[in-house]
C-alpha positions as CSV (number, residue, x, y, z in Angstrom):
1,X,-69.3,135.0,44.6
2,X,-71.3,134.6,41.6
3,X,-70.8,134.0,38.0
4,X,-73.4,135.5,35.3
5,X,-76.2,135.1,37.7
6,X,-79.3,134.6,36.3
7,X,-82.9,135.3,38.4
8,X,-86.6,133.9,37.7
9,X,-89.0,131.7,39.5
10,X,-87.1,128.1,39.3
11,X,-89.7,125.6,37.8
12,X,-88.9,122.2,36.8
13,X,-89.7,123.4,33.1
14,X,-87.3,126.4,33.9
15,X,-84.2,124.1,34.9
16,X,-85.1,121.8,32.2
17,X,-84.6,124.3,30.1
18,X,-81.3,125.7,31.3
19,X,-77.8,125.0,29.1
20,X,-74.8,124.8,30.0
21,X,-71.9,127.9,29.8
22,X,-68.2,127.8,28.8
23,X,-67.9,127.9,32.6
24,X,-70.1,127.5,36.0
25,X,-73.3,129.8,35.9
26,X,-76.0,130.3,38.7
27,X,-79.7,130.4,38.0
28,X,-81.5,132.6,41.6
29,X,-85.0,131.5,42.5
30,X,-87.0,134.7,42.6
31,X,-89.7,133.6,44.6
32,X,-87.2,132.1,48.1
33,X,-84.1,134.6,48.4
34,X,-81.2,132.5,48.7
35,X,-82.4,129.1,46.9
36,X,-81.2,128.2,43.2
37,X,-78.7,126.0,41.0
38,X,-75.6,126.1,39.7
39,X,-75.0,124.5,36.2
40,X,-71.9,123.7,35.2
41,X,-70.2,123.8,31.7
42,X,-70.9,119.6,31.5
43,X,-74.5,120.3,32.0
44,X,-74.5,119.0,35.6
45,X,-77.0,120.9,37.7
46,X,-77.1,121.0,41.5
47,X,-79.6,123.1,44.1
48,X,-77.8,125.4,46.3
49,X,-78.4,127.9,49.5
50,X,-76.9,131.1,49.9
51,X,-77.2,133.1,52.8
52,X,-75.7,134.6,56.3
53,X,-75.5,133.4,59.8
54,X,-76.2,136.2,61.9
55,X,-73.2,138.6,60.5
56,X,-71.0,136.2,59.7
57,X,-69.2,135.7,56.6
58,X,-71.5,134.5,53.6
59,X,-72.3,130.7,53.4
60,X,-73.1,129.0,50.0
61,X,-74.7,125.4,50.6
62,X,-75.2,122.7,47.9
63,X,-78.4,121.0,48.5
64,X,-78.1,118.2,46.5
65,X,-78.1,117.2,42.4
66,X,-81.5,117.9,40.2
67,X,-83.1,114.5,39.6
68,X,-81.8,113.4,43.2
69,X,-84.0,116.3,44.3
70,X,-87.4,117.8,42.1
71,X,-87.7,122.0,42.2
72,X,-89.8,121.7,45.4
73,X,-88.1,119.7,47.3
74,X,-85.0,121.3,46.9
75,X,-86.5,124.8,47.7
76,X,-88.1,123.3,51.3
77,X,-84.7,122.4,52.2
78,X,-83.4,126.1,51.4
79,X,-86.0,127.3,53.2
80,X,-84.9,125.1,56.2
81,X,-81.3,126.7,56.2
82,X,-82.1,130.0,55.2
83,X,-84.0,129.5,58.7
84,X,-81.4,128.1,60.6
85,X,-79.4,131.2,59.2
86,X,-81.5,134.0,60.4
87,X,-81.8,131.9,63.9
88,X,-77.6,132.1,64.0
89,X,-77.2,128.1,63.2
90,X,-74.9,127.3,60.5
91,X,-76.4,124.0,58.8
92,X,-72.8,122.6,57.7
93,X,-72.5,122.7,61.5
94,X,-75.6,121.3,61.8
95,X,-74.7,118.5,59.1
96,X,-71.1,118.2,60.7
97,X,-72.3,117.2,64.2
98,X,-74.7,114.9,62.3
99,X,-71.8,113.4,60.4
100,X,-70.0,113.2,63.5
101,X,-72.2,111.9,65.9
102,X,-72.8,108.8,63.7
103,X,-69.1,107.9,63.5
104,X,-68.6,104.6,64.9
105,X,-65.7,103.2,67.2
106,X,-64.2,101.1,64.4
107,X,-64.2,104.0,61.9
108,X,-62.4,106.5,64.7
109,X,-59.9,103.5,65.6
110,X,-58.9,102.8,62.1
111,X,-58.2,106.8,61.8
112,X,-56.0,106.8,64.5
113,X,-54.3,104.1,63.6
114,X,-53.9,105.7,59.6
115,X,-51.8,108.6,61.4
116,X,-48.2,107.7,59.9
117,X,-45.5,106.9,62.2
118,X,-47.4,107.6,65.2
119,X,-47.9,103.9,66.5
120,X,-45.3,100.9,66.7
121,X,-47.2,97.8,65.1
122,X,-47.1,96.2,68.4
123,X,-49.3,98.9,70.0
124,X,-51.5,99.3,66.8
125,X,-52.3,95.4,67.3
126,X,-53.0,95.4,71.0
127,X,-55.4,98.6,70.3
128,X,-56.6,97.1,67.7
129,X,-57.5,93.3,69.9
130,X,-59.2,95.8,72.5
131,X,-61.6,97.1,69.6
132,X,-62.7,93.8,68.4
133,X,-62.5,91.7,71.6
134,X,-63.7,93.6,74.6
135,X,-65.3,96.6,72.6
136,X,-66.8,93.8,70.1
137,X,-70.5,95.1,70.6
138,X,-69.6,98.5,70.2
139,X,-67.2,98.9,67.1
140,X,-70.4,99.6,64.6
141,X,-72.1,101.9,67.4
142,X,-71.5,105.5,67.5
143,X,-68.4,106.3,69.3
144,X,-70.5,109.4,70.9
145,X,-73.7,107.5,71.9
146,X,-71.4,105.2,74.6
147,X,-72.1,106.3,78.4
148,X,-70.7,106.6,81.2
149,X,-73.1,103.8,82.6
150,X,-72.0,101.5,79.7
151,X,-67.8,102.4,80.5
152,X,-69.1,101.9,84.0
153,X,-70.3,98.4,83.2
154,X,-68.3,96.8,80.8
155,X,-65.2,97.7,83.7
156,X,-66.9,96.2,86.0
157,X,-67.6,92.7,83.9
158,X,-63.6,92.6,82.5
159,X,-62.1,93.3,85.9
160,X,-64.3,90.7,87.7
161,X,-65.0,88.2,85.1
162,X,-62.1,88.7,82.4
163,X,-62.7,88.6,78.7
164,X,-64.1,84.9,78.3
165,X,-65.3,84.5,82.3
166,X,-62.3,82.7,83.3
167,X,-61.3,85.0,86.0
168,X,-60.7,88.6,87.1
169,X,-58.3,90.2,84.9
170,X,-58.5,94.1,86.2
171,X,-55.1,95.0,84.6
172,X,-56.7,93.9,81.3
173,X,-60.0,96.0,82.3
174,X,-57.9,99.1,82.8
175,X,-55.8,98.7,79.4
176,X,-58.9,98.4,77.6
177,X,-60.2,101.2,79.2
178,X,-57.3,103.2,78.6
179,X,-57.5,102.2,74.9
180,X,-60.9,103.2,75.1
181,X,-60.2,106.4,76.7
182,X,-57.8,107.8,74.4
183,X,-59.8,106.9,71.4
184,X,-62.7,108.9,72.4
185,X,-60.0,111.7,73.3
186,X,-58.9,112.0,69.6
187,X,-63.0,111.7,68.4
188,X,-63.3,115.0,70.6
189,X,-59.8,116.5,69.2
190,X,-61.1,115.2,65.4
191,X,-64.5,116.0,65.1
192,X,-66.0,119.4,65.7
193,X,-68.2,122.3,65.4
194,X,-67.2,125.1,62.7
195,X,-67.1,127.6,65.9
196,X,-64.9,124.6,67.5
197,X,-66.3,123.2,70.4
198,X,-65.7,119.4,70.2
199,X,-68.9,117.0,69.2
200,X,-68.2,114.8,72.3
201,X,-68.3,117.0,75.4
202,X,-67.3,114.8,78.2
203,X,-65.2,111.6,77.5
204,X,-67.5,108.5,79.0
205,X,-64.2,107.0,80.9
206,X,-63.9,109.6,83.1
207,X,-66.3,107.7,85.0
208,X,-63.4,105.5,86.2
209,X,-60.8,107.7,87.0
210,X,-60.3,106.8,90.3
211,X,-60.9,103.2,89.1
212,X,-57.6,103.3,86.3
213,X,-54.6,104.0,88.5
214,X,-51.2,103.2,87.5
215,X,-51.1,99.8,88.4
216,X,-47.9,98.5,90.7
217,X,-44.8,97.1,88.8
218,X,-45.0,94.0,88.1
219,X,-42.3,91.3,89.5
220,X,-43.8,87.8,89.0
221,X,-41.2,85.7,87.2
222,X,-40.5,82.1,87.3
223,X,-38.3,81.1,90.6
224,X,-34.4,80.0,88.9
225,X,-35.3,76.5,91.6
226,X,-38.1,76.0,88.8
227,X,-36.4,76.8,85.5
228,X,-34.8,73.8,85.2
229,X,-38.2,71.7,84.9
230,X,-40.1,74.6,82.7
231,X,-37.3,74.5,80.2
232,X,-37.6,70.6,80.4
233,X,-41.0,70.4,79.8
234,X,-40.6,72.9,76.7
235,X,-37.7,70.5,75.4
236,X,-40.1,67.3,75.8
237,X,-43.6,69.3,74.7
238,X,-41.7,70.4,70.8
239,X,-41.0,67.0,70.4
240,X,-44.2,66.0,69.7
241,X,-46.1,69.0,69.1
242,X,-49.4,69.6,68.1
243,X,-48.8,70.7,64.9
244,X,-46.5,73.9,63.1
245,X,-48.3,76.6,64.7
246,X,-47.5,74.7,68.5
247,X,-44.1,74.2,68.2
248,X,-43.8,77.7,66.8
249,X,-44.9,79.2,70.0
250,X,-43.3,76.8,72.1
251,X,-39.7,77.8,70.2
252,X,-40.7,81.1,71.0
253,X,-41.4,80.6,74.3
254,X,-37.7,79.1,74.6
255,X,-36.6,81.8,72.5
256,X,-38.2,84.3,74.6
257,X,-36.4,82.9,78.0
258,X,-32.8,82.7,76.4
259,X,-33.1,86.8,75.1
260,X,-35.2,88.4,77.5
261,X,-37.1,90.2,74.1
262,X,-40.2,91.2,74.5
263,X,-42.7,89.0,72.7
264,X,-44.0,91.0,69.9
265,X,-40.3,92.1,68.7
266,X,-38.9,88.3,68.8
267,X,-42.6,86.9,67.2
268,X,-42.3,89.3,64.5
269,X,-38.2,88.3,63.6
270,X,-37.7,87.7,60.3
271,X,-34.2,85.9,58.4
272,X,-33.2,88.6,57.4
273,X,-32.2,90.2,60.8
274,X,-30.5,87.1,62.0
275,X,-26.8,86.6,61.3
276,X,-25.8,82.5,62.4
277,X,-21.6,82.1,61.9
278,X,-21.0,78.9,61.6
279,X,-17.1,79.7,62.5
280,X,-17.8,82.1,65.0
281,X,-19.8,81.4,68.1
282,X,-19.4,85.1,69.3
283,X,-20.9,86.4,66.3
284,X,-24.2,84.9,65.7
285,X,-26.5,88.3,66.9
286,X,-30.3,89.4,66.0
287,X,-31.4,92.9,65.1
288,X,-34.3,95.1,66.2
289,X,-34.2,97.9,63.5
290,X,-37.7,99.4,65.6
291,X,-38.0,98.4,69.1
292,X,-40.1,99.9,71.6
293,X,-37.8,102.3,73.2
294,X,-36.5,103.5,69.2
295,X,-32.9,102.6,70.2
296,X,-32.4,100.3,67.3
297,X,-30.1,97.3,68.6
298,X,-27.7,94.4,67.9
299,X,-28.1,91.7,70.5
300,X,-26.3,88.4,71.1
301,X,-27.1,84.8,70.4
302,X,-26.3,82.5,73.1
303,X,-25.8,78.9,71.2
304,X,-29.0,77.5,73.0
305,X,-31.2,80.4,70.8
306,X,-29.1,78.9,67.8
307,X,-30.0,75.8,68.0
308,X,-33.4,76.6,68.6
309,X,-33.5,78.9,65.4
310,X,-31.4,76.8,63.4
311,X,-34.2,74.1,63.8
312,X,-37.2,76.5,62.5
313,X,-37.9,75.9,58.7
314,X,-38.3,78.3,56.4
315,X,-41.3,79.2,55.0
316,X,-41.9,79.9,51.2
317,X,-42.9,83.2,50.5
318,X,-42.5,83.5,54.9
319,X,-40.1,86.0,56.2
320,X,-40.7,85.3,59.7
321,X,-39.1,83.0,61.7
322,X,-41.9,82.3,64.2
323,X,-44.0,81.0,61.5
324,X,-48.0,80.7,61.7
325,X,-50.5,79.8,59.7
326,X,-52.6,82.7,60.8
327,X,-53.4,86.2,58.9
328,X,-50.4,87.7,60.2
329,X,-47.8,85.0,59.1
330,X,-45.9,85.0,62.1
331,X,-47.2,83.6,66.2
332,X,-49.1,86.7,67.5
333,X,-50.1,84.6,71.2
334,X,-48.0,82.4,73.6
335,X,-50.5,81.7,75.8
336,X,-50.9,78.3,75.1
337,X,-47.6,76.9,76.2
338,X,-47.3,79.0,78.9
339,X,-51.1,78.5,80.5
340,X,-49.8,74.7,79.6
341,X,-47.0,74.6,81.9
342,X,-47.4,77.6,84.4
343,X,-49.4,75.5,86.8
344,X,-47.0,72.2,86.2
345,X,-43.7,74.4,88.1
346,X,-46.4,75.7,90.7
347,X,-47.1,78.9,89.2
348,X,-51.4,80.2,89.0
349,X,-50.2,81.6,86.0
350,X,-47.4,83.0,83.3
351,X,-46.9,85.4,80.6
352,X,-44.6,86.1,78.4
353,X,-43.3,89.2,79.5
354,X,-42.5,87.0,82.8
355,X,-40.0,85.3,81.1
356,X,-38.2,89.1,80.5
357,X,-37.9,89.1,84.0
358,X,-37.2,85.9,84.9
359,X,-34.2,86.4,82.3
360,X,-32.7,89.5,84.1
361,X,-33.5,87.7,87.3
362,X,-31.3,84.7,86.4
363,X,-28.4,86.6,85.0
364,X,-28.6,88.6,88.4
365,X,-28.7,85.5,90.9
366,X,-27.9,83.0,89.3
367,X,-24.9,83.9,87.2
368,X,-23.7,87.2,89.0
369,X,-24.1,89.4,86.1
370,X,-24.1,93.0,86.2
371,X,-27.3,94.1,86.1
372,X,-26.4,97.0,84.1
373,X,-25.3,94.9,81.3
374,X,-28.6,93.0,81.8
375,X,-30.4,96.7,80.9
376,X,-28.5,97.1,77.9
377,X,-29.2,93.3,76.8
378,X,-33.2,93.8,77.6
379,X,-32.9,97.3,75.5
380,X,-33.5,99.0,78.5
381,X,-31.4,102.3,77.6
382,X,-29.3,103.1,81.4
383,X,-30.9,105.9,83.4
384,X,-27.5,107.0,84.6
385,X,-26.0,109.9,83.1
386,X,-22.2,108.1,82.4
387,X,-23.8,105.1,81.1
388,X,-26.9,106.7,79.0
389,X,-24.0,109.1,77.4
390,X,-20.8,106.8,77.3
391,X,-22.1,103.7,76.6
392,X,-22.9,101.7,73.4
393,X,-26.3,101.1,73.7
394,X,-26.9,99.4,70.0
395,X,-24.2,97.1,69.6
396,X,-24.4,94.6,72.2
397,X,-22.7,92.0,70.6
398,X,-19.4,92.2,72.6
399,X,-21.8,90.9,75.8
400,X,-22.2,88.0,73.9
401,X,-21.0,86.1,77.4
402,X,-23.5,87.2,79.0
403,X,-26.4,85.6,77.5
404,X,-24.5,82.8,77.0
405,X,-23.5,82.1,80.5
406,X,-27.2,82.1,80.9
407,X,-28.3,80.0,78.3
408,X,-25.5,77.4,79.7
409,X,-27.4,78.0,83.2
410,X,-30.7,77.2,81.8
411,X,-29.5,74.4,79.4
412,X,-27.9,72.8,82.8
413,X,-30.6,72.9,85.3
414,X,-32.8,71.5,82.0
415,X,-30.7,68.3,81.9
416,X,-30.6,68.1,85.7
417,X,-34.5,67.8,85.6
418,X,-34.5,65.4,82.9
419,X,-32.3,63.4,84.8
420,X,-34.7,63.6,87.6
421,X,-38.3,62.9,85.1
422,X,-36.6,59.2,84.9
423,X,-35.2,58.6,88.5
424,X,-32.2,59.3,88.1
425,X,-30.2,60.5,91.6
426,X,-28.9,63.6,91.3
427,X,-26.8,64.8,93.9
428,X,-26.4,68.6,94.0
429,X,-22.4,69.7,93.9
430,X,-20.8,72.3,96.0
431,X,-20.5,75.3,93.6
């Protein structure tokens, strides 16, 4: 392990006197086995510690640079883990857990997040919201000094209170906690002991396991007797919008009813995955190249989502379709509209992945469609054996129909509620 080893009681006039070899020499201290410096052939001289834990294999320590650290001080701090040593500690464990147990939420998030191709964007983002929203007074702590107490706590307020106090959100609560949760897991997996026991023991948000159960399916969606006057109020709110960034998300919103997408995959569209033929109503589609299930798919435009895209300006130097003025360049929340208009058809509230239902629930009742097809159009890959093996699951452009049967539905029932906004007497036709 060592090169031209050289022994005498280290001084600060011995080390200043020391010059550098054609290649790395060591200079023992005679007076503390163990303890000395390593010069190498640039003249740069560091304090280092050489000993054994227990039987172990032989450790060699650098203490530090000379200048950063005088002859004495440097020789304390050998002493310390020539100590630890003979006790059977390692101190690069001992400096390890220290490292380790000062790591802070942020830094482990943005670790796990670094892992390439591990996370769709989507998921990064929502993680990501978690850590600087409902985490926001922890991301600088260490992830290892949360508690149980703390996870106990901060449960508690979300699934009571919600994030900003405007009502109990405990789904929320529970995907936070989940994000939480698995973020910890990977700490414990990433960060560990040379003799490999993990730095974090116990993870904090198993506190609430009986708390985070799978929580029931979903099946709120907006009743097809109120879809007439939603999509009217969407068609009379992005005629005078607030500004860009409004009638972005209410476009989206529309966009959102007509496909059935889910809303980070339609938010994040960009040109160059839509394909509008003039000549051709039956072959205007959009692509997915990366959706959530990793079936990458063609899906059909009804002439309703043309319209609505061939009324979005493009932005300079803006790929996206949905543009924003925000970091991200594209709408990132729908809230707005929706919260806007939720309460206006009777509903407490509605989100965007309600409008993926309510689109399979309209092509199911009230255009007859085959729900199967209605799968295949919501990228849903079939569970059935003859359809997950025999049918086309990427290319859905031939069901172009389909979505325009229920774009004509919608567009209808809109006009009927205009009608009705101004007094005009409607009188419902046998179908």
């Amino acid at each position: 392990m060592n090169s031209q080893p050289n022994r005498a009681k280290l001084t600060k006039g011995y080390v200043d006197r020391i010059k550098p070899g054609p290649k790395d020499e060591f200079h023992w201290d005679t007076d503390t086995k163990g303890f000395g410096v390593r010069v190498t052939p640039t003249g740069k001289i560091s304090f280092i510690v050489q000993g054994r834990v227990a039987s172990a294999k032989e450790a060699r320590i650098t203490i530090g640079p000379y200048g950063v650290f005088t002859v004495d001080q440097a020789r304390d701090v050998a002493r310390e883990h020539l100590r630890s040593m003979r006790m059977g500690i390692d101190p690069r464990d001992l400096k390890r857990q220290d490292e380790a147990m000062k790591v802070s939420l942020r830094t482990v998030a943005d670790a796990y997040f670094a892992r390439p191709g591990m996370l769709k964007e989507s998921t990064r983002s929502e993680m990501d919201r978690h850590i600087e929203q409902v985490f926001e007074a922890w991301k600088d702590r260490p992830i290892a000094s949360i508690t149980p107490a703390e996870c106990r706590k901060r449960y508690e307020e979300m699934a009571t209170k919600g994030l900003r106090g405007k009502g109990p959100a405990p789904t929320q609560a529970s995907i936070a906690m989940v994000t939480l949760r698995t973020l910890i897991n990977f700490a414990k997996d990433e960060y560990k002991r040379l003799d490999g026991s993990p730095i974090i023991e116990h993870n904090p948000v198993a506190i609430l396991k009986k708390d985070l159960k799978p929580s029931a399916p979903r099946t709120r969606h907006i009743d097809r007797r109120k879809m007439g006057d939603f999509w009217h109020l969407l068609t009379e709110a992005r005629k005078v919008p607030f500004n860009d960034d409004a009638l972005s998300g209410i476009d989206l919103v529309m966009f959102l009813c007509l496909t059935g997408a889910r809303r980070n995959e339609a938010a994040m569209l960009t040109w160059d995955r839509v394909n509008i033929d003039e000549n051709d109503a039956a072959n205007c589609w959009w692509h997915l190249p990366d959706p959530k299930n990793k079936n990458p798919v063609w899906l059909p435009l009804s002439s309703q989502a043309v319209v609505i895209l061939k009324s979005r300006k493009r932005v300079e130097d803006n790929p996206y379709v949905f543009t924003s003025r925000s970091k991200a360049g594209h709408i990132m929340d729908t809230r707005a509209p929706l919260e806007r208009f939720s309460k206006a058809i009777g509903m407490e509230r509605l989100s965007a992945h309600d409008l993926r239902r309510t689109f399979v629930t309209l092509g199911v009742k009230a255009c007859r469609l085959d729900v199967a097809k209605l799968e295949l159009l919501t990228n849903h890959v079939p569970q059935g054996i003859t359809a997950r093996h025999y049918l086309e699951t990427s290319d859905l452009k031939d069901y172009y129909p389909e979505v325009q049967a229920i774009g004509d539905w919608i567009e209808a029932e809109g006009r009927v509620a205009a009608a009705k906004a101004v007094g005009e007497n409607i009188v419902p036709l046998r179908a």
